[in-house]
N, C-alpha and C positions, 0 to 999 in steps of 0.2 A: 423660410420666408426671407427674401431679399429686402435690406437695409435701405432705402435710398434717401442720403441726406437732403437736406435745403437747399444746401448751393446747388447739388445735382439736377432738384427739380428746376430751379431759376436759370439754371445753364442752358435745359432740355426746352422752358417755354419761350427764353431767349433765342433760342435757335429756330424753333416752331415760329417764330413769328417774324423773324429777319427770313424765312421763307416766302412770307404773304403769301398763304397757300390757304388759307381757312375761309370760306365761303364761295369758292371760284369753284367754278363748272368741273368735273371731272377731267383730269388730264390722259392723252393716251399714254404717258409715261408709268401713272400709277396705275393703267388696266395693263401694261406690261410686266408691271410687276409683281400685280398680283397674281397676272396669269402663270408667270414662273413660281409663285411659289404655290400655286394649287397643284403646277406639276409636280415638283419638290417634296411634297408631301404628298402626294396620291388623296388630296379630297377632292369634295364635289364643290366645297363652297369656298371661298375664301374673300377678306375683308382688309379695306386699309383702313384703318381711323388716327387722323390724328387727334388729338385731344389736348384742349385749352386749361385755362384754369378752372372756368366754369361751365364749361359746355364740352359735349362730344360730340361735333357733325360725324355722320358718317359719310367715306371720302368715297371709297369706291369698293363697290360690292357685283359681283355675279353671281347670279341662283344656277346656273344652265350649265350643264357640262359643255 
């Protein structure tokens, strides 16, 4: 199991949020990049989430090959 300190997480929701990406419509950025990494890995599904302190929107998902 991986270690990950306090400051790492304060660093990580620091960064998530000087994004302002959390409740905005799907961007064609992150279905780009999920589409790369469905190729990447050879699945059928693949998922962005990012994740707050208290909640996890999910950002962008395709069911479809």
């Amino acid at each position: 199991m991986v270690s990950v300190s306090l400051s790492d997480e304060n660093e990580r929701l620091q960064a998530l949020y000087a994004y302002d990406v959390l409740g905005l419509p799907f961007e064609q950025n992150f279905d780009r990049i999920r589409a790369l990494a469905k190729r990447l890995f050879n699945v059928l599904i693949a998922l962005i989430s990012l994740i707050d302190k208290d909640n996890t929107p999910l950002s962008n998902t395709q069911l479809h090959p």
